[in-house]
C-alpha positions as a printed NumPy array, in Angstrom:
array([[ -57.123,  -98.674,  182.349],
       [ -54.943,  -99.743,  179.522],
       [ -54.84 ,  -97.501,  175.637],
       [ -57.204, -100.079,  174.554],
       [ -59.429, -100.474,  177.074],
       [ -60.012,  -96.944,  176.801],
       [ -60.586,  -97.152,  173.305],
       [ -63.077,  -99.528,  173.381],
       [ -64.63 ,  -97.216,  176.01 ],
       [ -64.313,  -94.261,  173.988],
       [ -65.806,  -96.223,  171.097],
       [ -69.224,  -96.416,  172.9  ],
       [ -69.68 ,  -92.899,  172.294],
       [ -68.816,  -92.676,  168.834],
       [ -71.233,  -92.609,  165.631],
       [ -69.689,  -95.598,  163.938],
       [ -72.168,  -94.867,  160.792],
       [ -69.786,  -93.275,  159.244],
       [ -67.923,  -93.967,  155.955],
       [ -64.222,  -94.759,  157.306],
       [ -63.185,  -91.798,  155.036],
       [ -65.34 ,  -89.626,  157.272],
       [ -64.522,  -91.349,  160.553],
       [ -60.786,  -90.567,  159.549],
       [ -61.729,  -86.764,  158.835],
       [ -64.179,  -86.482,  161.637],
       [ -61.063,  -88.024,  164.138],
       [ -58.062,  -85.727,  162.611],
       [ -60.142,  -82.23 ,  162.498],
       [ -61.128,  -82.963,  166.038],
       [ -57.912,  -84.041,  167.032],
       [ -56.557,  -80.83 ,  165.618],
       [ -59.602,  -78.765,  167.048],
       [ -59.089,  -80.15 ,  170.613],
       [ -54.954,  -79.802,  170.32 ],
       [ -55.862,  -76.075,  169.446],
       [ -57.741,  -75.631,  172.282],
       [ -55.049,  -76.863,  174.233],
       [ -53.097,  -74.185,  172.603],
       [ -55.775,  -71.335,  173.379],
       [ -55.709,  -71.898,  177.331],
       [ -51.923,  -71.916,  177.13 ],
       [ -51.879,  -68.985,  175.087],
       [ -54.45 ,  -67.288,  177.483],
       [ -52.025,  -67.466,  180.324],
       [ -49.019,  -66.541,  178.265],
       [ -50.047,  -63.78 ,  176.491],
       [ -53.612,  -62.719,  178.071],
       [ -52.901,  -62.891,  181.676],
       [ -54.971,  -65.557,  182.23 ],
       [ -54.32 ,  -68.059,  185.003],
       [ -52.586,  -71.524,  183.551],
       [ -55.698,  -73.482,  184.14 ],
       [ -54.529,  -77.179,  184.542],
       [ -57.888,  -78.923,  184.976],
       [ -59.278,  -77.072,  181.876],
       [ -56.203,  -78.402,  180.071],
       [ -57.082,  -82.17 ,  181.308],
       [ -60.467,  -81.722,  180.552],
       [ -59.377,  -80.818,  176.75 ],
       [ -56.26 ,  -83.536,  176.865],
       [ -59.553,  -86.002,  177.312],
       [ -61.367,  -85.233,  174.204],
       [ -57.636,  -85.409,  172.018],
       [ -57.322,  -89.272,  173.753],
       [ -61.374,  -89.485,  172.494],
       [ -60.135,  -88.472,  168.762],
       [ -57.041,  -90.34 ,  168.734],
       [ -59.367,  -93.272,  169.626],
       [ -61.697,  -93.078,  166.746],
       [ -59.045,  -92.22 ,  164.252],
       [ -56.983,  -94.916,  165.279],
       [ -60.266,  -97.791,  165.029],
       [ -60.921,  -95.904,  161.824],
       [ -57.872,  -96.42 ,  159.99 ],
       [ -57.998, -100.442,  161.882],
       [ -55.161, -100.069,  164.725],
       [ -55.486, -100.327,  168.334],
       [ -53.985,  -97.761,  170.758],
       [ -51.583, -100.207,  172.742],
       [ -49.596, -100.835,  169.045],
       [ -50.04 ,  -97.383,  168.256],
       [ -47.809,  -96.362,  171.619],
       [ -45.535,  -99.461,  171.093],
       [ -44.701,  -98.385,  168.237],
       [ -44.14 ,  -94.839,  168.737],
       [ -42.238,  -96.004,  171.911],
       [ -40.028,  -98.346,  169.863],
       [ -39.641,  -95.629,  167.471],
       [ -37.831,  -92.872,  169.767],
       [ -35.929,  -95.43 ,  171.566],
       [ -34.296,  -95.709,  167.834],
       [ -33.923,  -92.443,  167.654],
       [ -33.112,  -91.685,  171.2  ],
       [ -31.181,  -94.986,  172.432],
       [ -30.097,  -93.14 ,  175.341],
       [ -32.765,  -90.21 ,  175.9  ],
       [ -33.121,  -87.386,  174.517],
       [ -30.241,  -85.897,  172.855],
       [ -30.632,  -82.46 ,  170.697],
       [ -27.424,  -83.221,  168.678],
       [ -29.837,  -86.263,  167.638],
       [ -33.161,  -84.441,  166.695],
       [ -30.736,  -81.975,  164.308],
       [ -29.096,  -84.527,  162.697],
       [ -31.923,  -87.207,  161.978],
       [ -30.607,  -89.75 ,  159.003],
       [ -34.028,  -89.259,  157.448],
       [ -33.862,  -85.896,  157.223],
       [ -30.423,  -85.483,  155.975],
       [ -29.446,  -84.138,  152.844],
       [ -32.868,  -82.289,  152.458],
       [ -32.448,  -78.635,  153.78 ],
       [ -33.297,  -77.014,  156.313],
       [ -36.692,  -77.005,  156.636],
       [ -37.589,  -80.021,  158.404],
       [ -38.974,  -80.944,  162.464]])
């Protein structure tokens, strides 16, 4: 299944009644609710001595990819460009993988402090 064939997929399920003001809300507060529950079950097994539960942490991975969907038909992209891009953007960054002396020293954070990600 390709990004957009999943999208379309994921589309099926959505309420597309929406204002696309609300669709964009609706898709980042769940993306951020979902990515937080990632972030519970991991902190569970960190902190709680719970067991790292991989298939609970699919499970939750799924409904980001269903909220990344609907924010991304909401604001009129498609998922394929959206990873293209991103793709094409840390290649840029990151001709030849990952480098750390690169992610400190990004040109478009330069000159601003230290505060930056």
């Amino acid at each position: 299944m390709t990004a957009n064939e999943y999208q379309k997929a994921a589309l099926r399920t959505a309420d597309m009644n929406y204002s696309e003001y609300s669709m964009i809300m609706n898709g980042a507060l769940g993306l951020c609710g979902e990515a937080g529950e990632v972030a519970d079950i991991i902190k569970k097994a960190t902190f709680q001595g719970h067991p790292l539960d991989a298939e609970h942490i699919a499970e939750e991975l799924g409904d980001v990819a269903w909220y990344l969907a609907i924010t991304a038909s909401a604001i009129g992209k498609n998922l394929d460009d959206i990873f293209t891009a991103n793709v094409e953007k840390l290649r840029k960054r990151y001709p030849e993988g990952f480098d750390s002396e690169r992610s400190v020293h990004r040109p478009e954070y330069e000159g601003r402090g230290a505060c930056h990600d």
